[in-house]
C-alpha positions in Angstrom: 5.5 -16.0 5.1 3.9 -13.8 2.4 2.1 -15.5 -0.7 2.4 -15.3 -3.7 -1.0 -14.8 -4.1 -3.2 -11.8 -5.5 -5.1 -9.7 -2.5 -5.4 -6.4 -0.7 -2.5 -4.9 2.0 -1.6 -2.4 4.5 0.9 -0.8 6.1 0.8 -0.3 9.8 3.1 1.8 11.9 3.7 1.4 15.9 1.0 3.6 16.9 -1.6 1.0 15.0 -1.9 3.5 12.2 -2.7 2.4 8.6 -0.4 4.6 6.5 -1.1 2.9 3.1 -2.9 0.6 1.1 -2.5 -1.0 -1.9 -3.7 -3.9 -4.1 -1.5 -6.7 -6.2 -1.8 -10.2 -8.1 1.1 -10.9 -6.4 1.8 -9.9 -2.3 5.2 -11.5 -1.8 6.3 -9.3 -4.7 4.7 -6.3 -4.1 6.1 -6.5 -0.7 9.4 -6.8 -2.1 9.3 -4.0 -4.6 8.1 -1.8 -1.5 10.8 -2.7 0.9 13.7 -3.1 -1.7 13.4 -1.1 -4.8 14.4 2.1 -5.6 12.5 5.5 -5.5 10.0 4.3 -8.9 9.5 0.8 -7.7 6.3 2.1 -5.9 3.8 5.1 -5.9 4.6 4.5 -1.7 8.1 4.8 -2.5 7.9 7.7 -4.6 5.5 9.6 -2.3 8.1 9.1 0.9 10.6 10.5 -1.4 8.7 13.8 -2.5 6.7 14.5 0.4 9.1 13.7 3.4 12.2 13.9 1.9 13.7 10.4 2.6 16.5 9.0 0.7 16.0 5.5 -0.6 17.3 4.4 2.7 15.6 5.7 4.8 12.8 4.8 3.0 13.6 1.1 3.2 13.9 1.5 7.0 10.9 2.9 7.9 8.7 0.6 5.6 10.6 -2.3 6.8 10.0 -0.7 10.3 6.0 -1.0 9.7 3.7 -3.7 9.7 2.2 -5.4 6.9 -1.1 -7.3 7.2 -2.6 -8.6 3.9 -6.2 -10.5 2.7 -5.8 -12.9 0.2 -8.6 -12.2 -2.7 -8.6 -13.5 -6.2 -11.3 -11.6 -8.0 -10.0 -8.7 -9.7 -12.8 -6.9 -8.8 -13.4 -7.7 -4.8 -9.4 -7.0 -4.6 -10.2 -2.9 -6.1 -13.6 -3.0 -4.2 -11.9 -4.1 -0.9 -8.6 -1.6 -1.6 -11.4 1.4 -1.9 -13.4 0.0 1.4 -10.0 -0.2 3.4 -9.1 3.4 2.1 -11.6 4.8 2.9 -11.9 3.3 6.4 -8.6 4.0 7.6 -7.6 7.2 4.9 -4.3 6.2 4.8 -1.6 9.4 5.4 0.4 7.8 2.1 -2.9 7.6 -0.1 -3.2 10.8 -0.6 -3.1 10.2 -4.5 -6.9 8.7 -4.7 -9.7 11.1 -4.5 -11.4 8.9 -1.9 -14.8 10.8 -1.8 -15.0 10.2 -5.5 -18.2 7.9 -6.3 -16.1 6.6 -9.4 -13.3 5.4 -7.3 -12.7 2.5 -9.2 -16.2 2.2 -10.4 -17.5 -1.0 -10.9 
């Protein structure tokens, strides 16, 4: 069961794959806004629907369809610092947004 507690997450597919990361003050939400609300309930959402194509369904399925593993971290600041590591660790085919080479990625 998911927490509702603040912290860092991924999305895994099959192949073991991280294909997005995020950060929340709230996982059980966040999960819920990925894997039931519409096209602009989520910059993951929104980039399924531009980049591939996928109606909200489809969407829904293949999020649902991946695995989510999540940390639990309170401090506003270890939760961006930890996003940024796992980013750039895994550069995440749905991340595309975040100029990960960028020094003042979420500067401290």
């Amino acid at each position: 069961m998911i927490p509702k507690k603040p912290g860092v997450y991924m999305f895994i597919d099959e192949d073991g794959n991280v294909v997005y990361v995020g950060q929340t003050g709230n996982l059980k939400r966040r999960y819920q806004e990925h894997t039931r609300g519409n096209i602009n309930a989520s910059s993951f959402r929104k980039t399924l629907y531009k980049d591939e194509g996928l109606t909200e369904e489809e969407i829904t399925q293949y999020i649902k369809s991946l695995r989510f593993k999540y940390e639990v971290i309170h401090d506003d600041n270890e939760r961006m610092r930890r996003e940024k590591e796992l980013i750039q660790r895994h550069y995440p085919l749905y991340n595309k947004h975040y100029n990960i080479l960028d020094d003042d990625f979420f500067d401290d």
